[in-house]
VOROBA-311947 format. One record per residue (C-alpha): residue in one letter; x, z, y. Coordinates in steps of 0.02 Angstrom, whole numbers. Layout:
// VOROBA-311947
+-----+--------+--------+--------+
: res :     xx :     zz :     yy :
+-----+--------+--------+--------+
:   A :      X :      Z :      Y :
...
+-----+--------+--------+--------+
// end
This chain:
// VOROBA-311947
+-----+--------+--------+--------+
: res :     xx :     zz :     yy :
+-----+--------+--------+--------+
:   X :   2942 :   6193 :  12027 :
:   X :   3132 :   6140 :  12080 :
:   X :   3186 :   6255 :  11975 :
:   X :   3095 :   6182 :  11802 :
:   X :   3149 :   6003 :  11862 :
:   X :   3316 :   6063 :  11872 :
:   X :   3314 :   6144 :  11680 :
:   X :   3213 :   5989 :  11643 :
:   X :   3375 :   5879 :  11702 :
:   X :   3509 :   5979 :  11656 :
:   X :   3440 :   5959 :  11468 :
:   X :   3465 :   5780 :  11492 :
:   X :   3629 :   5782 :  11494 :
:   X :   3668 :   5865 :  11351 :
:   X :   3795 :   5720 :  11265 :
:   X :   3716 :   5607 :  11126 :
:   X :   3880 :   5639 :  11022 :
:   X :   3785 :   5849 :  11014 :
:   X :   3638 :   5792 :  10979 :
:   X :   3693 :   5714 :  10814 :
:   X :   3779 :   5852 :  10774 :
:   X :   3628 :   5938 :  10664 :
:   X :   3676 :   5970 :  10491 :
:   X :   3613 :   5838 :  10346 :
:   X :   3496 :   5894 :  10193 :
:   X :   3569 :   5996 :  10059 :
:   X :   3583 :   5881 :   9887 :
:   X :   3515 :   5967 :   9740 :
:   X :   3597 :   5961 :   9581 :
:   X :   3544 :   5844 :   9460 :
:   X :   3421 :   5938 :   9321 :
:   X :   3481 :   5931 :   9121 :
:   X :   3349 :   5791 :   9097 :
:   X :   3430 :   5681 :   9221 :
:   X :   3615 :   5729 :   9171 :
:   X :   3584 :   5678 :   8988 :
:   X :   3489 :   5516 :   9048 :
:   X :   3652 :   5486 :   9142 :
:   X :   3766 :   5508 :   9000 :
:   X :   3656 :   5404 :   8891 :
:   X :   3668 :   5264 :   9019 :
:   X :   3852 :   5276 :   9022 :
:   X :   3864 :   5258 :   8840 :
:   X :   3736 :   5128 :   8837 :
:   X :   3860 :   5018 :   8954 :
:   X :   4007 :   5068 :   8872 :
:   X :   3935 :   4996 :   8700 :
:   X :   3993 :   5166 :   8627 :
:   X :   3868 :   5163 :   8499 :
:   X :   3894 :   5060 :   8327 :
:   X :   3790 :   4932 :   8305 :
:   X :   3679 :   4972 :   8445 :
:   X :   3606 :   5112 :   8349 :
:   X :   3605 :   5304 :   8433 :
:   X :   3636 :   5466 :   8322 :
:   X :   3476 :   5585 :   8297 :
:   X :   3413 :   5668 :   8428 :
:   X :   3495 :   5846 :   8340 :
:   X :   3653 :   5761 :   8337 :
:   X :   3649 :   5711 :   8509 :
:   X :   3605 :   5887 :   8589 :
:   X :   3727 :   5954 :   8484 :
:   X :   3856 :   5849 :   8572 :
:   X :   3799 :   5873 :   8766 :
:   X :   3745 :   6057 :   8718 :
:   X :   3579 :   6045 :   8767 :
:   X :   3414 :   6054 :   8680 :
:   X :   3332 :   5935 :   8576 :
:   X :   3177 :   5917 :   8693 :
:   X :   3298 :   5867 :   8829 :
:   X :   3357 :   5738 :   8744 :
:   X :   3185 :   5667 :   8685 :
:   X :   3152 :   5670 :   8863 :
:   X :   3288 :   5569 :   8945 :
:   X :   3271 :   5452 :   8804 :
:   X :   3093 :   5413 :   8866 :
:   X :   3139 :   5386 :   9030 :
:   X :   3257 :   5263 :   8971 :
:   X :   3130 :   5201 :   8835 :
:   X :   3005 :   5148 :   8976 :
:   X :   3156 :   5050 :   9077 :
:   X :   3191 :   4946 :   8938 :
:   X :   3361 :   5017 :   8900 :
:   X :   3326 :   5082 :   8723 :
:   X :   3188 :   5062 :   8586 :
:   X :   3131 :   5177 :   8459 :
:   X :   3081 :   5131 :   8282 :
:   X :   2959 :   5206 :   8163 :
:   X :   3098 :   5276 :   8012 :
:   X :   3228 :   5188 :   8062 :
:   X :   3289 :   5280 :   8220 :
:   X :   3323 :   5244 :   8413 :
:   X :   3423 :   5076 :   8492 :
:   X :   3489 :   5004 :   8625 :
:   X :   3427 :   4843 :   8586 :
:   X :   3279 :   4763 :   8498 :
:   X :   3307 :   4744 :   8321 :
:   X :   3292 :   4591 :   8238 :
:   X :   3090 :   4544 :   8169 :
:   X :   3084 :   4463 :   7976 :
:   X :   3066 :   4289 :   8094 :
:   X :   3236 :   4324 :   8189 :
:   X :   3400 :   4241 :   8112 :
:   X :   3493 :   4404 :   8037 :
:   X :   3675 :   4427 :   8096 :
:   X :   3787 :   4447 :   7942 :
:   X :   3775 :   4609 :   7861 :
:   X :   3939 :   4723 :   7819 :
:   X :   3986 :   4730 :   7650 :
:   X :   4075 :   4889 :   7681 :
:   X :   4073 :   5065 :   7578 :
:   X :   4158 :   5227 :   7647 :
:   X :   4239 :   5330 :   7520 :
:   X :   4318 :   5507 :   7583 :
:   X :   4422 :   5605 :   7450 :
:   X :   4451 :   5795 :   7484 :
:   X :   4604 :   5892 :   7439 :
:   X :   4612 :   6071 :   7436 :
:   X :   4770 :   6177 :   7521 :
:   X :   4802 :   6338 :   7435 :
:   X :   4881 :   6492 :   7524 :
:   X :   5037 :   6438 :   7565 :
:   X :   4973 :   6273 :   7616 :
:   X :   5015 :   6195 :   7457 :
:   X :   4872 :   6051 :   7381 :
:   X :   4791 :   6150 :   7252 :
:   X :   4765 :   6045 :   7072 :
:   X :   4574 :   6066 :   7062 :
:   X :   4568 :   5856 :   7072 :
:   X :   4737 :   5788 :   7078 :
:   X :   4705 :   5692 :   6929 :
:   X :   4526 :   5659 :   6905 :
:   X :   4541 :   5585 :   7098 :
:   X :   4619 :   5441 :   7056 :
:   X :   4523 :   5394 :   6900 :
:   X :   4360 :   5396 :   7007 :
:   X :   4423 :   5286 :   7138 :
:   X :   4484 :   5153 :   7004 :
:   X :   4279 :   5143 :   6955 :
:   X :   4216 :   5145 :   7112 :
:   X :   4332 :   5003 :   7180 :
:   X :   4316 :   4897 :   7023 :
:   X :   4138 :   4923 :   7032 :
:   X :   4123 :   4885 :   7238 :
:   X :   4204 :   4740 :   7180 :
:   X :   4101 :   4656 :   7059 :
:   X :   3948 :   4679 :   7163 :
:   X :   4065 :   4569 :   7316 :
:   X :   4090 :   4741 :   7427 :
:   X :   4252 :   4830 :   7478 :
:   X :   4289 :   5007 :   7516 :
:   X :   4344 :   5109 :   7651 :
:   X :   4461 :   5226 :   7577 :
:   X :   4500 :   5388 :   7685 :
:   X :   4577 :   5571 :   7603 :
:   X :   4579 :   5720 :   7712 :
:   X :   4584 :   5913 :   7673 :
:   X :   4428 :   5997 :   7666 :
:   X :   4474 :   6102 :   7823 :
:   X :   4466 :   5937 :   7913 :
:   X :   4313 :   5858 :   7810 :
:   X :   4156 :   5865 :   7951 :
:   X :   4296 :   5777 :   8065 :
:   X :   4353 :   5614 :   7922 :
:   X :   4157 :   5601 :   7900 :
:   X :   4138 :   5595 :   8080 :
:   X :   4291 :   5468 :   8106 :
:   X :   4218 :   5349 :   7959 :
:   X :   4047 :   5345 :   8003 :
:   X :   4065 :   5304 :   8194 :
:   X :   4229 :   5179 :   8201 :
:   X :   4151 :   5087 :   8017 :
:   X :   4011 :   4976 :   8022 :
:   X :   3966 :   5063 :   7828 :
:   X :   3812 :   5018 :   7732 :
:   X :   3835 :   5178 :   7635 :
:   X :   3947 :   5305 :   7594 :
:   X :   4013 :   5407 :   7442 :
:   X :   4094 :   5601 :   7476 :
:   X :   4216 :   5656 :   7324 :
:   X :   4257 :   5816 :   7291 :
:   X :   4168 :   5905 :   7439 :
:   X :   4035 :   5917 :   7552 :
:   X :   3934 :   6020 :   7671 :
:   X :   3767 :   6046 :   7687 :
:   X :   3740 :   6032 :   7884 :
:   X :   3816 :   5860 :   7894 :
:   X :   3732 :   5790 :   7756 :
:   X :   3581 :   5850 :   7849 :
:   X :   3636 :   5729 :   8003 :
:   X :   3695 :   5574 :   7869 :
:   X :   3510 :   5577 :   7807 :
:   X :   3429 :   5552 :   7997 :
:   X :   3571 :   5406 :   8011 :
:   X :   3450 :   5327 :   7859 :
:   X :   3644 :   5307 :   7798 :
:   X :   3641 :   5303 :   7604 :
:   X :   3766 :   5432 :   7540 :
:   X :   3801 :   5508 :   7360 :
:   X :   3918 :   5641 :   7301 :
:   X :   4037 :   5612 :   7174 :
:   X :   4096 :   5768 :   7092 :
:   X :   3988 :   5882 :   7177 :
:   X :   3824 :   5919 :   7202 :
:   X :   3722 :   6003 :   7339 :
:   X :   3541 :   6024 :   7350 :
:   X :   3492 :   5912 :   7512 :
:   X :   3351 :   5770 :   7506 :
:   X :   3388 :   5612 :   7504 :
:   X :   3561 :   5616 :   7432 :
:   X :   3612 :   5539 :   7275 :
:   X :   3730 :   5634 :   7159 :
:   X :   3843 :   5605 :   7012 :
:   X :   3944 :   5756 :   6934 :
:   X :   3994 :   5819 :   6736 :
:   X :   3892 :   5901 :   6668 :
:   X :   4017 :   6070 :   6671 :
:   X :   3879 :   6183 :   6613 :
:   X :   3873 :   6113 :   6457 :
:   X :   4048 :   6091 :   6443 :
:   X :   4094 :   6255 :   6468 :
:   X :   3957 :   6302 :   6329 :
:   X :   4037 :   6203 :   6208 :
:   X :   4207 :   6259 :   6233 :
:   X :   4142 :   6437 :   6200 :
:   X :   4046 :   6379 :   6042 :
:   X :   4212 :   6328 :   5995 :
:   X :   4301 :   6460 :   6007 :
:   X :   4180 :   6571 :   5938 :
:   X :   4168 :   6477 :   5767 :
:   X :   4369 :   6501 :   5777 :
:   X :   4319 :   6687 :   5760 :
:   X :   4367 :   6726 :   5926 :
:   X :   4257 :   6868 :   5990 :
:   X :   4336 :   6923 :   6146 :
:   X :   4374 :   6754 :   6260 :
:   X :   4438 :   6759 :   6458 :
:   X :   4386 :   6631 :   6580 :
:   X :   4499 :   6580 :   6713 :
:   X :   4385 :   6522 :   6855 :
:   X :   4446 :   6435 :   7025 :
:   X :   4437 :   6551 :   7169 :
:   X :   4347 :   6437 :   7271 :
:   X :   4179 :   6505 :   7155 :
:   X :   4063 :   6421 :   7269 :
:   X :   4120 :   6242 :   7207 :
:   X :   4075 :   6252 :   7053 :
:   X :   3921 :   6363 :   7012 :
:   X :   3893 :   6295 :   6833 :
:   X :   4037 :   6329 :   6742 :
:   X :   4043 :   6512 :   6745 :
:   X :   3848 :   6485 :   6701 :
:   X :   3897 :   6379 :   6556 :
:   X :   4038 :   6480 :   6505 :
:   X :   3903 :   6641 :   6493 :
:   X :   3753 :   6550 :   6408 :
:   X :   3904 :   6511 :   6270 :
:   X :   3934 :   6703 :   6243 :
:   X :   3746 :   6730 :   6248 :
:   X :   3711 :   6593 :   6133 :
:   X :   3838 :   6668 :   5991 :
:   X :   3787 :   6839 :   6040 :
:   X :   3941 :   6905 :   6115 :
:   X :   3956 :   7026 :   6276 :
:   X :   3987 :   6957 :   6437 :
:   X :   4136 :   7055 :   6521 :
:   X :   4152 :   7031 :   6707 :
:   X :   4315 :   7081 :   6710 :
:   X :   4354 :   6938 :   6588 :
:   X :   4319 :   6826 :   6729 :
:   X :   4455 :   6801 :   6818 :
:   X :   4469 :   6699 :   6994 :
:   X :   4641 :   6610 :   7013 :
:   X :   4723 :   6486 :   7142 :
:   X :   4758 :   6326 :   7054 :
:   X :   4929 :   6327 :   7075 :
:   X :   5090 :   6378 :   6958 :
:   X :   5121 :   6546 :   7067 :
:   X :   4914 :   6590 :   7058 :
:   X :   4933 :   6556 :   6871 :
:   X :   5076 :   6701 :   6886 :
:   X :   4951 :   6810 :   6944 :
:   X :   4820 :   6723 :   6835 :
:   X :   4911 :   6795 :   6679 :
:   X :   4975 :   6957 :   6742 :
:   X :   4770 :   7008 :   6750 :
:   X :   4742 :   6927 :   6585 :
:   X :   4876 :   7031 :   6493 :
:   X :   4839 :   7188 :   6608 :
:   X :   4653 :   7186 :   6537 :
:   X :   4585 :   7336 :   6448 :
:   X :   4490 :   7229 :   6293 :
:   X :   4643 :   7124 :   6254 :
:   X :   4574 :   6941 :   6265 :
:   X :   4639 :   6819 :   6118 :
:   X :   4579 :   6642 :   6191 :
:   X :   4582 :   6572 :   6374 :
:   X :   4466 :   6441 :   6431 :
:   X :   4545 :   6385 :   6597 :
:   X :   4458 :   6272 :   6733 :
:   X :   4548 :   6128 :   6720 :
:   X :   4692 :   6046 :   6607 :
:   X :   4829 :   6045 :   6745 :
:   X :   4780 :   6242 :   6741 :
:   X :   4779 :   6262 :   6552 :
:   X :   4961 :   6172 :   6554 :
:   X :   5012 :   6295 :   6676 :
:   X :   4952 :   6437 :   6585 :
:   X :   5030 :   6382 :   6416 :
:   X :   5172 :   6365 :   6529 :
:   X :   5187 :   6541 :   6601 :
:   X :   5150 :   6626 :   6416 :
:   X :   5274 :   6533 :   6350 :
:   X :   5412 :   6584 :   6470 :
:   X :   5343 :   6766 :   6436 :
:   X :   5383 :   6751 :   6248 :
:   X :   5202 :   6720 :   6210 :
:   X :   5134 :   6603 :   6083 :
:   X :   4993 :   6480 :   6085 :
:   X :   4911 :   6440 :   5980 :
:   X :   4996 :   6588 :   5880 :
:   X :   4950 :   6747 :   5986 :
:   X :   4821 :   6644 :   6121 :
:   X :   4710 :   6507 :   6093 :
:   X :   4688 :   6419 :   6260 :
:   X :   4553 :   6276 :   6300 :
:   X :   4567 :   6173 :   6450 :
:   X :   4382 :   6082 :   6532 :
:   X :   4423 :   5944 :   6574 :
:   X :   4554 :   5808 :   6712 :
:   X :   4739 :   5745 :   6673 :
:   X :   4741 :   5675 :   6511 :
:   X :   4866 :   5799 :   6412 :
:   X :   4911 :   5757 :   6219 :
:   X :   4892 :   5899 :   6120 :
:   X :   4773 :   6020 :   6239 :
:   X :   4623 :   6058 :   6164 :
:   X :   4486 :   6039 :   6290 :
:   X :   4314 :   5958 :   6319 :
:   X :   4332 :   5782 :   6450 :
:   X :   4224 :   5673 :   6533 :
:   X :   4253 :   5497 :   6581 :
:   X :   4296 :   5500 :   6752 :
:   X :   4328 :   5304 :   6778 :
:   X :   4149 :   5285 :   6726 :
:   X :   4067 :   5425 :   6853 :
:   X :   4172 :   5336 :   7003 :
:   X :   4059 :   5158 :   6934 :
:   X :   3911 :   5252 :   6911 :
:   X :   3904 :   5325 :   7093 :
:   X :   3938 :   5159 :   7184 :
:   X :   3771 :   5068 :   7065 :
:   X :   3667 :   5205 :   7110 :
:   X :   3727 :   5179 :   7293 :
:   X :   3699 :   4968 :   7302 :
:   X :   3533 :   4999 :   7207 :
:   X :   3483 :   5120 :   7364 :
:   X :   3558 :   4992 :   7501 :
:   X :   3436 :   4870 :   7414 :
:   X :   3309 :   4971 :   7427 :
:   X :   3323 :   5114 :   7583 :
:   X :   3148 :   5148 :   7622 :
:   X :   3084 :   5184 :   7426 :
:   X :   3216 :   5192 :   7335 :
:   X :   3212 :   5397 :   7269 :
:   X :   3377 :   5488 :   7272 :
:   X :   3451 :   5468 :   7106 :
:   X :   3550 :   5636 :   6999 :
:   X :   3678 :   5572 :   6856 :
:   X :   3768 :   5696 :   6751 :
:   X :   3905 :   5631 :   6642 :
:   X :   3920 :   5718 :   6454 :
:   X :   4088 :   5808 :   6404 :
:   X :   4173 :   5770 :   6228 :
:   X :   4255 :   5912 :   6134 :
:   X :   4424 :   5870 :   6106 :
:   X :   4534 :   5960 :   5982 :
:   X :   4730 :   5965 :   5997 :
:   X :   4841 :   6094 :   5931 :
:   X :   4816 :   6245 :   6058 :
:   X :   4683 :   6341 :   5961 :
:   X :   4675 :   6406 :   5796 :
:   X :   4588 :   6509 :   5698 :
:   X :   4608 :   6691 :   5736 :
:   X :   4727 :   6788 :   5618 :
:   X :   4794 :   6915 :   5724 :
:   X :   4668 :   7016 :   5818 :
:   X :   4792 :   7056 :   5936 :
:   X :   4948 :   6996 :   6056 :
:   X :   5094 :   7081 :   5965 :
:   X :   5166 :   7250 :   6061 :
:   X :   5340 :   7140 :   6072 :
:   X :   5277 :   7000 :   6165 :
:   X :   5188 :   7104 :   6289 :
:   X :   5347 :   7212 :   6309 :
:   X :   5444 :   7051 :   6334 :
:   X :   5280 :   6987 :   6464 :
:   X :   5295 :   7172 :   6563 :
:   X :   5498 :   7144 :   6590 :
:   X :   5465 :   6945 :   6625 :
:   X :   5326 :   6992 :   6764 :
:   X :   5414 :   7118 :   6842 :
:   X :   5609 :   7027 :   6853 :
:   X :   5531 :   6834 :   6878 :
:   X :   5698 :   6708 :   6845 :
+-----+--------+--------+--------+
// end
């Protein structure tokens, strides 16, 4: 009995400072709901999203790298503290938004416009729209203009295009927003749950809910065959931009025009080119080198029709004497036959199709424009005399390719 009293004492004296010793509870890492419901609260109190309004739910996951449902469910969780409210159509945000009875806050009278320029190779700005750029921002700023609206004006490559869009759409307060020259398909996917109104200008891809306003190539490119054909021409080359994925209806137009005079259609007579002076080089080393000698070019664009007339020339090559060469359409060049648009009036067109869908976002249907081409004849066709380019000049093109000055 001494014995257990004696345990029994020496056990209370074991020092308070041991006793406290015991380790604490292990913290458990916060689950993906409750990281993303973090984040969402940071950015809610850093005011890091415009206008109050948060990107889709896609968008969103796509930034934390988490799923979709992840997000939906922090969002909730935030939803039922107050912290953000979600809208039938119109999206999620961080505050209330304003009831027909509420005084509105002034609304921005601000379009985006993003230009995209093309690097060849060597780095160099290709000419696909060097000079039908310029003619479609003069419409769309004199039109923006009339109607009491500026623009946002931004050019980037397209290697950097999903970042400008990015940039102009999150640092802009835009009502809408016009892409020239370019676009891809998964971004316009996330512009269209912004309920931001957007048309293409000079390009056209097949996503709902975007407006777009382009030449109609197809029949351009029909017409300059017609053309050539009634010239006598039977065997006609197409130089194509090597970026074939631009522009889809050209080659299709250029085709229906040999079907529609009944004449073959010659792959090889096809041929894909950079859109610069040394691809035109190469551009007419494959034209000379081909084994159902060609006598007419139809080229993509002026600029590459000058620099074809250009490079034939230096190689002792005539036009229209020995070629006949068509350009389809851009700079303005005195003298070049080719069929043109009117690009000032396509850069007016797509900013009234865009104010009549900011007036309008919920019905207003996505609108399609195509602008007609105009043959226009100059003095680099003729009609075909010679079926043939004579033996001398390709003698004199042979030595010219292979010992450039």
């Amino acid at each position: 009995m001494r014995r257990k009293q004696t345990v029994a004492k020496s056990k209370s004296r074991v020092p308070s400072t041991q006793r406290s010793s015991s380790l604490g509870r292990v913290e458990r890492p916060l689950s993906l709901i409750a990281q993303v419901e973090q984040a969402l609260r940071q950015a809610i109190a850093g005011d890091r999203f415009p206008d109050g309004k948060l990107p889709p739910e896609v968008e969103l996951a796509e930034q934390l790298g988490v799923g979709r449902e992840t997000v939906r469910l922090a969002a909730e969780v935030l939803q039922r503290e107050g912290l953000l409210f979600k809208v039938r159509r119109r999206g999620t945000f961080t505050r209330p938004p304003q009831t027909p009875g509420q005084i509105k806050s002034v609304e921005s009278k601000r379009l985006g416009y993003l230009q995209t320029d093309f690097l060849g190779a060597q780095g160099k700005e290709e000419v696909a729209n060097r000079a039908i750029s310029g003619m479609m921002l003069q419409g769309a700023l004199a039109e923006a203009g009339l109607a009491g609206f500026s623009l946002e004006v931004h050019h980037a490559s397209h290697t950097r295009w999903r970042e400008a869009v990015s940039g102009l759409i999150e640092n802009t307060r835009l009502r809408g927003l016009v892409l020239a020259s370019y676009a891809e398909e998964k971004m316009l996917r996330r512009l269209t749950a912004r309920d931001l109104p957007v048309v293409l200008l000079d390009e056209d891809v097949n996503v709902p809910h975007i407006h777009t306003v382009r030449d109609d190539c197809f029949e351009g490119a029909r017409m300059a065959v017609l053309h050539l054909a009634e010239l006598g021409h039977r065997h006609i080359a197409y130089a194509h931009w090597q970026r074939d994925d631009q522009n889809r209806w050209r080659p299709m137009g250029f085709q229906r025009g040999l079907q529609d005079v009944g004449l073959p259609h010659r792959k090889q007579n096809e041929i894909l080119t950079e859109l610069t002076e040394a691809g035109t080089k190469k551009l007419i080393d494959r034209f000379l080198k081909l084994p159902v000698q060609p006598t007419a070019l139809y080229c993509f664009n002026n600029t590459l029709a000058n620099f074809a007339i250009a490079e034939l020339h230096r190689r002792g090559i005539r036009v229209p004497n020995d070629v006949s060469i068509v350009g389809a359409g851009g700079e303005e060049t005195p003298g070049l036959t080719c069929h043109q648009v009117d690009w000032y009036s396509m850069g007016r067109t797509a900013v009234q199709i865009m104010l009549r869908a900011i007036s309008n976002l919920e019905q207003h249907k996505p609108e399609h424009y195509l602008s007609p081409h105009t043959l226009r004849l100059g003095t680099t066709t003729q009609r075909l005399v010679n079926k043939a380019i004579p033996a001398k000049a390709k003698a004199a093109s042979r030595c010219s390719s292979s010992n450039p000055v």
